[in-house]
Backbone bond lengths (Angstrom), bond angles and torsions (degrees), N, CA, C in turn:
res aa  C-N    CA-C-N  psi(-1)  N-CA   C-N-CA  omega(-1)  CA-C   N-CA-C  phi
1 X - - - 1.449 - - 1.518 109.09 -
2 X 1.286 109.04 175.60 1.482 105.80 -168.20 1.497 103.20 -175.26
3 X 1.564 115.56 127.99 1.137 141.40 179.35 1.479 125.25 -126.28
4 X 1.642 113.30 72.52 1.523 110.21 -165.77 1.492 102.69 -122.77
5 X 1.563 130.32 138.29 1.140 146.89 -179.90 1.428 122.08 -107.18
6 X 0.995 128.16 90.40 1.632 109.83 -178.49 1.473 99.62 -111.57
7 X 1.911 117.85 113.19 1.534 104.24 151.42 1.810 116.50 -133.14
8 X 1.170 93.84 -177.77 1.643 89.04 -177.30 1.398 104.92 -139.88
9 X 1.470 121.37 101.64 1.155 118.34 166.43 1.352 116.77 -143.85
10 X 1.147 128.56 -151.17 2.175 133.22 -138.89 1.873 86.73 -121.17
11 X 1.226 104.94 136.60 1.062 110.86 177.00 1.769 126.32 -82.98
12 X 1.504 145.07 103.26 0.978 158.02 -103.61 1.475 96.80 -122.67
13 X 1.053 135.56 2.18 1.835 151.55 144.31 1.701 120.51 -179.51
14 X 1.025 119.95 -149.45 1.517 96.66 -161.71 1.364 92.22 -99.59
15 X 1.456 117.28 171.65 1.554 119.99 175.33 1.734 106.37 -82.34
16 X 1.568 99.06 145.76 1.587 112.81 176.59 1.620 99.66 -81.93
17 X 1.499 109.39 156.10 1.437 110.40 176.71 1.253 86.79 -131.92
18 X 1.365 130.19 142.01 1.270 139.71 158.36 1.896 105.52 -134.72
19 X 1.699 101.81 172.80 1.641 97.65 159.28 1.594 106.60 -142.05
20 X 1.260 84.76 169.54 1.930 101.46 -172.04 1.620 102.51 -47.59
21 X 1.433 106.25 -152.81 1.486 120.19 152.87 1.590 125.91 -90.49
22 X 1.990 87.98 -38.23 2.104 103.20 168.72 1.415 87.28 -71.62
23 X 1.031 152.69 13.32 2.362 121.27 168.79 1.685 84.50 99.45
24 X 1.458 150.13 4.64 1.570 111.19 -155.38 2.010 101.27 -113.88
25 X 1.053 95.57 119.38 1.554 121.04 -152.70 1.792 88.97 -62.89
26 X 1.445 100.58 127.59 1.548 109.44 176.59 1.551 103.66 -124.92
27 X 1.295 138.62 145.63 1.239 150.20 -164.38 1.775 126.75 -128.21
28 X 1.012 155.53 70.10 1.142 154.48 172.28 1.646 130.93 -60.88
29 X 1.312 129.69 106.54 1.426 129.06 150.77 1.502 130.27 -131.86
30 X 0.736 137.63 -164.44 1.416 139.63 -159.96 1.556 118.96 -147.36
31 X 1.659 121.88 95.89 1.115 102.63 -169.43 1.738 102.55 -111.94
32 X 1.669 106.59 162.61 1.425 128.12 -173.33 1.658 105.65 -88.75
33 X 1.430 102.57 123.76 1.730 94.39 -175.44 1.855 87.95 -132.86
34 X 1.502 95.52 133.65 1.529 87.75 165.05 1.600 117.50 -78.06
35 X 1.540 97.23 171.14 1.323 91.90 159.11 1.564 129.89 -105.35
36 X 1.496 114.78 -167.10 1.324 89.35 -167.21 1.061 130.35 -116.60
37 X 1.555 113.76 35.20 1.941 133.70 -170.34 1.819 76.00 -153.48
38 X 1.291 65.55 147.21 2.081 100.21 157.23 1.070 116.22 -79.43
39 X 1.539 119.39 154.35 1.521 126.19 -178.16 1.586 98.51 -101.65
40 X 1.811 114.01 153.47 1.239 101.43 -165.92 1.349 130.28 -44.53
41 X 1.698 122.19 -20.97 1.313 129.97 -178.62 1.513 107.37 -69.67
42 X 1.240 119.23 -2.00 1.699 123.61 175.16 1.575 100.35 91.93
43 X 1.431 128.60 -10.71 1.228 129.29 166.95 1.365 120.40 -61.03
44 X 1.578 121.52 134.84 1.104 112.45 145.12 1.273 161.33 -101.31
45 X 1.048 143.03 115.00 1.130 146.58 -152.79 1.510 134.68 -77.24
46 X 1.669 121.22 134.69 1.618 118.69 177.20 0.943 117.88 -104.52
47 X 2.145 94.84 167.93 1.803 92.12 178.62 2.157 83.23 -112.33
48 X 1.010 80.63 -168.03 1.740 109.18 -174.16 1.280 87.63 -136.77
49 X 0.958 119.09 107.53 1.762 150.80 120.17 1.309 153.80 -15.63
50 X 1.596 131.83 8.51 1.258 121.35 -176.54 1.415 136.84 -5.47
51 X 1.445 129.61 104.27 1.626 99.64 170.46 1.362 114.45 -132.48
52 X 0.851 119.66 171.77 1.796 124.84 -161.97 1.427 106.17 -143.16
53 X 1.669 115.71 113.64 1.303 124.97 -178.05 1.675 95.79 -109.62
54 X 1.498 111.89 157.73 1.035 121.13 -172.82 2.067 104.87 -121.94
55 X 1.389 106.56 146.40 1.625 83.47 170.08 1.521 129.27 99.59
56 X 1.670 105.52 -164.39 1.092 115.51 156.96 1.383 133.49 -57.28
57 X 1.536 92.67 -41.62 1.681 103.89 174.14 1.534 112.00 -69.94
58 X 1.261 111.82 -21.56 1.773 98.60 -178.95 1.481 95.93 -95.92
59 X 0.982 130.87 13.43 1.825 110.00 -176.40 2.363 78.68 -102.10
60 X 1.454 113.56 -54.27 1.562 108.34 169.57 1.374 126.16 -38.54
61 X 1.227 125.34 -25.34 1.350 122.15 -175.07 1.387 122.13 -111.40
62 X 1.706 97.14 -11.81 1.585 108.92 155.28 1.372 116.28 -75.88
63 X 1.387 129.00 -30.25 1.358 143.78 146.78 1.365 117.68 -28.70
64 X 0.944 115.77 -87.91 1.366 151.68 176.70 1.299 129.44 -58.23
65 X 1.402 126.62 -31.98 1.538 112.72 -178.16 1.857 104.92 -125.95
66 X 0.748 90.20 176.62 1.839 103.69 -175.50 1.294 124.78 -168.63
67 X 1.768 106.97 152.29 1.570 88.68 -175.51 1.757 142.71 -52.34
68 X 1.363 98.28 141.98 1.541 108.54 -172.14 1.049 106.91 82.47
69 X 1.954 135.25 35.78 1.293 127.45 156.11 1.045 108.83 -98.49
70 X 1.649 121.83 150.41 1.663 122.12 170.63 1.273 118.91 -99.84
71 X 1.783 88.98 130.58 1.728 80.96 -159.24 2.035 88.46 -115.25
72 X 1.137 110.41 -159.04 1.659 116.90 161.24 1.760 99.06 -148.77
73 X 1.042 98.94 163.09 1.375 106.04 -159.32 1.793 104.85 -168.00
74 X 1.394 87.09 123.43 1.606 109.50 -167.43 1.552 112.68 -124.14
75 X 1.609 119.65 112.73 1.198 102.29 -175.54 1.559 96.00 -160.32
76 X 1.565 116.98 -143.16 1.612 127.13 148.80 0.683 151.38 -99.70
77 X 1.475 162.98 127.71 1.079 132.91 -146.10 1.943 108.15 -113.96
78 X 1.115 114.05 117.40 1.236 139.45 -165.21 1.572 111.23 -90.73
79 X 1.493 131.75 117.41 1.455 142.21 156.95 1.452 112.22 -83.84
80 X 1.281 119.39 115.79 1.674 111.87 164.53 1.124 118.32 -132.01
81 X 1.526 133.07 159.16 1.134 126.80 -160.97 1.651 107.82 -118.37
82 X 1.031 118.93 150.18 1.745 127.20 177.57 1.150 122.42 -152.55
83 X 1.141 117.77 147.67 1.853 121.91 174.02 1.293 104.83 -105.34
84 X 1.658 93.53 127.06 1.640 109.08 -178.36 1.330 104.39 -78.80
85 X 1.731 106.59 -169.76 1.718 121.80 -174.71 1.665 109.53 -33.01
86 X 1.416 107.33 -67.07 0.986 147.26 -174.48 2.037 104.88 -53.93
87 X 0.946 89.34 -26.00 2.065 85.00 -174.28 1.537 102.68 93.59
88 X 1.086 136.38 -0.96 1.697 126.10 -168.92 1.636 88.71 -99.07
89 X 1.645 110.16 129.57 1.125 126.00 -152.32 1.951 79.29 -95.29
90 X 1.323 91.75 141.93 1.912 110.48 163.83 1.214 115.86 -156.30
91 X 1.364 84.90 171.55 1.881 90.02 -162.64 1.575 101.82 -126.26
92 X 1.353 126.12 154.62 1.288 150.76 -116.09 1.626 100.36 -155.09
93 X 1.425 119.16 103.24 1.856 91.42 168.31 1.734 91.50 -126.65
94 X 1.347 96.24 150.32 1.540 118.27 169.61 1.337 122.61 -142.80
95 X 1.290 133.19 -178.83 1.226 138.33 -135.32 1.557 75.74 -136.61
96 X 1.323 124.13 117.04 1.529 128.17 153.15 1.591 118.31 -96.83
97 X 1.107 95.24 123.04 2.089 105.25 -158.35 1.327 92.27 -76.21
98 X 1.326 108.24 146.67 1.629 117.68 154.16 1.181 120.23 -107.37
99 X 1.767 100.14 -31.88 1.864 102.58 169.79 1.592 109.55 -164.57
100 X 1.645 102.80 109.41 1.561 106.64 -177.68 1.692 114.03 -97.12
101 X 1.457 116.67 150.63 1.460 117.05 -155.18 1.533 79.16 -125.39
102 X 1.421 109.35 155.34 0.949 129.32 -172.35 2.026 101.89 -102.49
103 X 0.600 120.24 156.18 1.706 109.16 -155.16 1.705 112.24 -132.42
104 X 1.691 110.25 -30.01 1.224 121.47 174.16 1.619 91.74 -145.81
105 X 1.519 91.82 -177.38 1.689 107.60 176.81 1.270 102.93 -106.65
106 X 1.527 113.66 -177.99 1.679 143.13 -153.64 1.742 85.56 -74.62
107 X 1.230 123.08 134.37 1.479 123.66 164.26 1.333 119.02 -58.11
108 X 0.994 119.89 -48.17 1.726 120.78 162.79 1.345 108.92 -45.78
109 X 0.702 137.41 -30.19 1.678 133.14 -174.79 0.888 112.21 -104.98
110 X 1.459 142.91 -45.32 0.922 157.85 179.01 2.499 94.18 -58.07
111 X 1.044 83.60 -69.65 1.955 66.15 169.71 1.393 132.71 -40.14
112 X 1.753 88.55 -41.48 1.304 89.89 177.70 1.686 150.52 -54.31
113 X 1.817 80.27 -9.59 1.798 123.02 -156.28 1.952 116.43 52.73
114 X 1.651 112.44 21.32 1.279 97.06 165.89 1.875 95.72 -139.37
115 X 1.375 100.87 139.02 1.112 100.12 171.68 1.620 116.14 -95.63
116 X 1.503 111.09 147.31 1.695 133.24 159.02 1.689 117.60 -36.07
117 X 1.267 109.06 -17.39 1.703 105.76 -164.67 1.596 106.94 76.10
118 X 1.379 135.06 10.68 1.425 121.88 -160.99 1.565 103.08 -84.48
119 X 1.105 114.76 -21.79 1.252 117.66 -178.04 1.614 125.67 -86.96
120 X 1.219 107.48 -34.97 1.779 120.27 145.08 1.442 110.29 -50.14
121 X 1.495 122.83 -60.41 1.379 108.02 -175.41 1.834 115.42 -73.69
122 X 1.299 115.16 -29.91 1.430 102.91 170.62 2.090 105.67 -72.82
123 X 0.674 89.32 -1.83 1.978 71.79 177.34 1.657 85.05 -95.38
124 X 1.449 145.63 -44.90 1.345 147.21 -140.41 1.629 96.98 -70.80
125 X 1.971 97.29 -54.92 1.367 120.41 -169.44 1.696 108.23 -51.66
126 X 1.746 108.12 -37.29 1.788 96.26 -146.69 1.558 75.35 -102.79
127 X 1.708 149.32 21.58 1.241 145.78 148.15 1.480 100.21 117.53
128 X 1.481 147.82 8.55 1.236 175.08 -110.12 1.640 118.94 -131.07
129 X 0.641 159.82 54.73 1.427 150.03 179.53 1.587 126.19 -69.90
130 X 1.438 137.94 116.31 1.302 117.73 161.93 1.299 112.93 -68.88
131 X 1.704 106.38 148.01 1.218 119.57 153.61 1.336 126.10 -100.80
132 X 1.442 116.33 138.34 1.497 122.19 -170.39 2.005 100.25 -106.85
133 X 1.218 119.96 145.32 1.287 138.56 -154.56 1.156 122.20 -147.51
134 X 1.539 127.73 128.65 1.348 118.59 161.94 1.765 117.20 -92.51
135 X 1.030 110.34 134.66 1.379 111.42 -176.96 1.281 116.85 -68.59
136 X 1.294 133.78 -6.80 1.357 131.80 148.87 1.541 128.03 -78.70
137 X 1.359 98.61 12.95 1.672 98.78 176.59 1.458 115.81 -123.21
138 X 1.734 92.71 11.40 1.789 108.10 167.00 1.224 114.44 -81.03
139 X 1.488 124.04 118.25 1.369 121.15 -167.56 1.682 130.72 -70.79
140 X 1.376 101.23 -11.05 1.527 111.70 170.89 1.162 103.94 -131.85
């Protein structure tokens, strides 16, 4: 069986950081991904996103990202169920990350045309590395 998620979209306010009861740092935001046809009005249309980082990586991306960054985000996608205020039981699905990439830099910096390094050190920090490439050494 198999449960794999890959999307990449803009982050829709900043991520929540919270922790367990053991200390283990859990993270929540919500990113906007279009889709990928127009609706008959020629519009296109989004979903809203739940995602749930666990860890090191969610204490980095509470650091590190903010609304309207593009991130990608690879994980599972998780159904859970809960009873609201009210007692009427509903269910909840989100995207539990295994490893989110940071996709652009900080807008402030990014105007500035020089970046901080923050984005090298959050991929370094949450175990992450970019790779740099020549496109002639892609084999297809």
């Amino acid at each position: 069986m198999l449960n794999k998620v890959i999307l990449i979209g803009r982050l829709v306010r900043e991520p929540e950081l919270r922790y367990t009861p053991n200390g283990v740092a859990v993270a929540r935001f919500t990113i906007a991904v279009d889709r990928p046809f127009a609706s008959r009005q020629g519009e296109r249309e989004t979903d809203f996103i739940d995602i749930v980082v666990w860890q090191k990586q969610a204490e980095v991306c509470t650091q590190y990202l903010g609304k309207g960054r593009l991130v990608a985000v690879e994980g599972r996608l998780q159904i859970r169920s809960y009873d609201d205020s009210q007692g009427v039981r509903r269910k909840a699905a989100e995207v539990v990350a295994e490893q989110v990439r940071f996709l652009d830099r900080p807008r402030d910096t990014q105007a500035a045309g020089t970046g901080t390094g923050n984005q090298d050190f959050a991929l370094a920090e949450s175990g992450y590395s970019e790779i740099n490439f020549n496109e002639d050494d892609i084999p297809f």
